[in-house]
N, C-alpha and C positions, 0 to 999 in steps of 0.2 A: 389491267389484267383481264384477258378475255377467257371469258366460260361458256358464253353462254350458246356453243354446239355441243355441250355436254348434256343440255337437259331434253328430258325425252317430250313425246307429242301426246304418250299416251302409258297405259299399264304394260301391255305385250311390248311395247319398245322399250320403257324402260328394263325391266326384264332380259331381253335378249341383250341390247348393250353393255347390262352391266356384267351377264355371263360371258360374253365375248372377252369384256376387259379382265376381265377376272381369270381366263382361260391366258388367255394372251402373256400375264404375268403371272402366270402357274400357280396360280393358288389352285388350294383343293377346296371345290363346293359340293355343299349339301344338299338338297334341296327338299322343303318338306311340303308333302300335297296336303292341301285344305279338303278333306274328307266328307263336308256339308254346303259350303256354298263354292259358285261358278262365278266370271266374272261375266261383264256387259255381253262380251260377246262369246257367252252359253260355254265356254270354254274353261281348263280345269287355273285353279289358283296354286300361286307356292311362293313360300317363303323357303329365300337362296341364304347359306349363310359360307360366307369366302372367308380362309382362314391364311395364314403364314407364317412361320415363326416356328418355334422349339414347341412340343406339345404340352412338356410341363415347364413352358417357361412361367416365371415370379410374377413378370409384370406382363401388361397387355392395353390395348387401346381397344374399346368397342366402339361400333359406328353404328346407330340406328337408323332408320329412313322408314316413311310409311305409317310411324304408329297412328297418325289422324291421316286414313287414307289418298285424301285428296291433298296432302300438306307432302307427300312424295315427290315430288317434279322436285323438287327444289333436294332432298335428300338424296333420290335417288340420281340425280345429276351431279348432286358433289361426289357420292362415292366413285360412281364411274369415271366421271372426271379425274379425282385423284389417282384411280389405276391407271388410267390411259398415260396420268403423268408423273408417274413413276413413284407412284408410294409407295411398293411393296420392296423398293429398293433401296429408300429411305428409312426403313424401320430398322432403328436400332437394332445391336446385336442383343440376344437375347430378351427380347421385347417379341410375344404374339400379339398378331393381328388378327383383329376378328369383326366381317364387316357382314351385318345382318338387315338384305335387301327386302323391302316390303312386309313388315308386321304385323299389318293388318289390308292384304292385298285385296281383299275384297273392297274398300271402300276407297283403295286406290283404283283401281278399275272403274269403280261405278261413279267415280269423281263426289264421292260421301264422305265425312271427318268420321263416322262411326261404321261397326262393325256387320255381320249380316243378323244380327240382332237388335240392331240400334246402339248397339251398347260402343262408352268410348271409352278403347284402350287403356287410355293413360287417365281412366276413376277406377280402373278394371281389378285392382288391386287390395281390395278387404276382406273382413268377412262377410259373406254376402247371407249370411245367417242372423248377422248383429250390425247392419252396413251403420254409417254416420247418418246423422238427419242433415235438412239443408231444409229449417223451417221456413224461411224467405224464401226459399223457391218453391214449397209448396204453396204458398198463399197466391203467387203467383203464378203459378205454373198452366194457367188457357190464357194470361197475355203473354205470355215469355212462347211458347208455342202451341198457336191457336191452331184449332180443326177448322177453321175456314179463313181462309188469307184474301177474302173482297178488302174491296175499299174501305166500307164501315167496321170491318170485322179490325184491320190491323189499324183504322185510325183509333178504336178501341180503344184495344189493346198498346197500343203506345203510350196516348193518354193516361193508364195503370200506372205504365213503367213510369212515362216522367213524374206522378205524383209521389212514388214509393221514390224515385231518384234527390226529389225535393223536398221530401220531409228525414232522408237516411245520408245521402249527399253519392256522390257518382261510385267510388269503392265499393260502397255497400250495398250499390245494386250488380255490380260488378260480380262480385262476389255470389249473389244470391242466386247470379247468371249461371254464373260461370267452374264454381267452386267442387262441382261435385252432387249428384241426386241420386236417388235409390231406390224411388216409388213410382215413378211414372216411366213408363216403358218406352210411349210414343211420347216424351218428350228432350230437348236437346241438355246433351253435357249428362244424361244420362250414363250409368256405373254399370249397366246390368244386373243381373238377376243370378248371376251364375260368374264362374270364372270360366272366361273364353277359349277358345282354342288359340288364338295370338298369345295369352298367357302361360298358357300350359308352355307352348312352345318357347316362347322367351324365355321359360324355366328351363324348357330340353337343352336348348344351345347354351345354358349360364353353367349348367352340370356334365355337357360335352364338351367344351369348350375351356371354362374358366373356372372353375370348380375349386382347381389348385393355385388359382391367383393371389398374389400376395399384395400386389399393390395393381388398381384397375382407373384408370382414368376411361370416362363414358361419355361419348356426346350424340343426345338425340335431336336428331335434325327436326325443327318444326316452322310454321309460317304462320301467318296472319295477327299480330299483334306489332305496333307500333308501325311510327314511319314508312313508307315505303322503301325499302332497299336500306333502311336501319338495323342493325341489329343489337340483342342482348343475349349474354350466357345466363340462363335462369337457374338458379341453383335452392335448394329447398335448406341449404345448411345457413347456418345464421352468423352475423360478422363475430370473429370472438373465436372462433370455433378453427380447428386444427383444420379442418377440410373445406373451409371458406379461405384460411390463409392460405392454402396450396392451391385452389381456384382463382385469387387475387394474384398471386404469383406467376400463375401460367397465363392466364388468358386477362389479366389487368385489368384495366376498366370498363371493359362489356361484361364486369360478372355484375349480379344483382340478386338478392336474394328477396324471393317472394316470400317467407315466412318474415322478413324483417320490413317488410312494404319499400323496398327498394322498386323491384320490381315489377316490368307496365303488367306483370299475371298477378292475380289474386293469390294466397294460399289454396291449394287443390288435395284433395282425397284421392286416396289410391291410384296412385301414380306409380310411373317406371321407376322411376329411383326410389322410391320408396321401398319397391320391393327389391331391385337389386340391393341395396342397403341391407335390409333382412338377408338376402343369401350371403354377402359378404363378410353377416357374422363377427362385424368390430377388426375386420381386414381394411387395407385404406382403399378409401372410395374418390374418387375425386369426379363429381358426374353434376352436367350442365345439361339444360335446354338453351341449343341453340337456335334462337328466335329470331326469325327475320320478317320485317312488317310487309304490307302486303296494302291493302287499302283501309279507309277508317272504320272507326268500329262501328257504329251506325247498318256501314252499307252491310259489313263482315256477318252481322247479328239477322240484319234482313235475310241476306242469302241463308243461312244456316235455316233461320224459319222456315223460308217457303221452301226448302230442300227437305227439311223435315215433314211440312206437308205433304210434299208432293209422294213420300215413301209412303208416311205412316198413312195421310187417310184419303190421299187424290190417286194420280195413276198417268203412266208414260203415256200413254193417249192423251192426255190433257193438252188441248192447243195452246198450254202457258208453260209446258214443259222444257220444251229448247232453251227457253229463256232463263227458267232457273237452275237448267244444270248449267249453262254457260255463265251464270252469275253463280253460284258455289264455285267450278272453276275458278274462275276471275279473283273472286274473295281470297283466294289461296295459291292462287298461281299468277301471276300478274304477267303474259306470256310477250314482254315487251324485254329487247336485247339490253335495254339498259336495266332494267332489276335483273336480269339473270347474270350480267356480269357484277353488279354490285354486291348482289349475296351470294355469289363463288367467290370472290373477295376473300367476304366473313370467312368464308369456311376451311380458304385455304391458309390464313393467318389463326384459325383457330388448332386445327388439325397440327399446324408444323410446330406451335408452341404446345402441344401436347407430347410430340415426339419426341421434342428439346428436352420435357420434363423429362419423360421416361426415360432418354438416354445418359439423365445425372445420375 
């Protein structure tokens, strides 16, 4: 199954592609302008949202792309992909589509997993007045992302890592990585300080859009965790549970549930479904991260560092800059024809077994 001329080269192509497609199969788009930040190239940002369907239909399919900015290529190549090949003609009767390109298009553009605050999307979701701790990453937190990335500085700080890795064991540095923070501004997997414009607006399009949904199945598209060209549906609901057994049913044995250590993500804080779950209000939810790996974690952890550097306390003038935006890149796009058909694959057996549900 080939995909991979569906994925874009960059933020303004994906964008333009996917309003072509979207046009093309007459959907009505939104499109809302990021009011504070511009992308790479000085130019304005937007998140597009393509809809279809009855306005108060029951049920509906959401599609995310974008929410870890540079984790888009792969998101924003399945949506467009699916409209070029004829989703919107596939969707059951009385089933709305609602497909929301770029949610955090600034760090797609800039080829960054976080926002034009540092802040990431999907911890973006608390209260940011009482947020969670994530005492292990404070202890941590100048080896997990150091102010200077020499040689001695990150042989360091690895040094940290593996001895916290070896007295706690690999999870629970994972964890301590990866889970969710709230205090450090300039550093990675950061929550923010504030609730984002990404959020607000995911709030706009859940209360324009879906509001009156009675049954939602949601899948947000993400990369860099596990195998290469592998995938898992991440799902925060626990086995046992009404909304794990309709995730096991639809989408079989790529679900995994990170609250029961199934799967390769740790439990995370203020997350996308977390808060959709909150709007949904005891409505059925049926919502997965669809994860497709990328390279190892090692390398994935490295990139994020020196990309975090290079924002929070180096500078695009640095003659080491090429390098690590083209390794962030890399970390999360893996821009070779055999992953990009591999995880259209995933996407187009997850999507059509979502459809299947919704049309029972």
């Amino acid at each position: 199954m080939s995909g991979a001329h569906h994925f874009p080269t960059d933020y303004r192509q994906a964008r333009a592609n996917f309003l072509e497609a979207a046009q093309t199969a007459r959907l009505g788009i939104t499109s809302r302008v990021h009011p504070a930040a511009t992308g790479r190239d000085g130019k304005t940002l937007f998140l597009d949202t393509a809809t279809i369907g009855p306005r108060d239909a029951s049920k509906a399919l959401l599609m995310i792309s974008a929410t870890h900015g540079v984790e888009g290529y792969f998101g924003s190549g399945s949506q467009t992909g699916h409209l070029r090949e004829g989703l919107a003609a596939r969707v059951p009767q009385g089933v709305k589509l609602v497909i929301l390109h770029a949610l955090n298009p600034f760090g797609f553009s800039w080829d960054r997993r976080v926002n034009e605050d540092n802040a990431d999307i999907n911890r973006n979701f608390v209260d940011h007045e009482n947020p969670p701790e994530n005492k292990a990453y404070d202890l941590l937190a100048d080896a997990i992302a150091p102010k200077d990335i020499s040689p001695e500085s990150v042989k360091a700080s690895q040094a940290r890592l593996r001895a916290y890795r070896d007295a706690h064991g690999d999870f629970k540095l994972q964890e301590a990585v990866s889970s969710g923070q709230y205090k450090h501004a300039d550093g990675i997997y950061y929550g923010g300080k504030r609730r984002s414009w990404s959020a607000e607006m995911l709030e706009d399009v859940f209360r324009e859009e879906l509001a009156g949904v009675e049954r939602l199945v949601a899948i947000d598209f993400h990369t860099g965790l596990g195998e290469t060209g592998a995938a898992e549906m991440i799902t925060e609901d626990l086995p046992g549970s009404p909304a794990y057994a309709r995730a096991k049913k639809m989408w079989g044995d790529y679900v995994r549930s990170s609250e029961a250590g199934e799967s390769l993500s740790a439990p995370l804080t203020g997350t996308v479904d977390s808060a959709i779950a909150k709007w949904m209000d005891g409505r059925e939810l049926t919502f997965a991260a669809l994860e497709v790996g990328t390279r190892p974690v090692p390398k994935v952890l490295a990139a994020l560092r020196d990309d975090n550097w290079l924002h929070l306390h180096g500078d695009m003038s640095d003659p080491r800059a090429p390098a690590i935006k083209a390794a962030i890149r890399d970390a999360f796009y893996p821009e070779t024809d055999e992953w990009k058909n591999s995880v259209w694959s995933h996407a187009v057996k997850m999507v059509s077994a979502s459809l299947k549900a919704l049309a029972e």
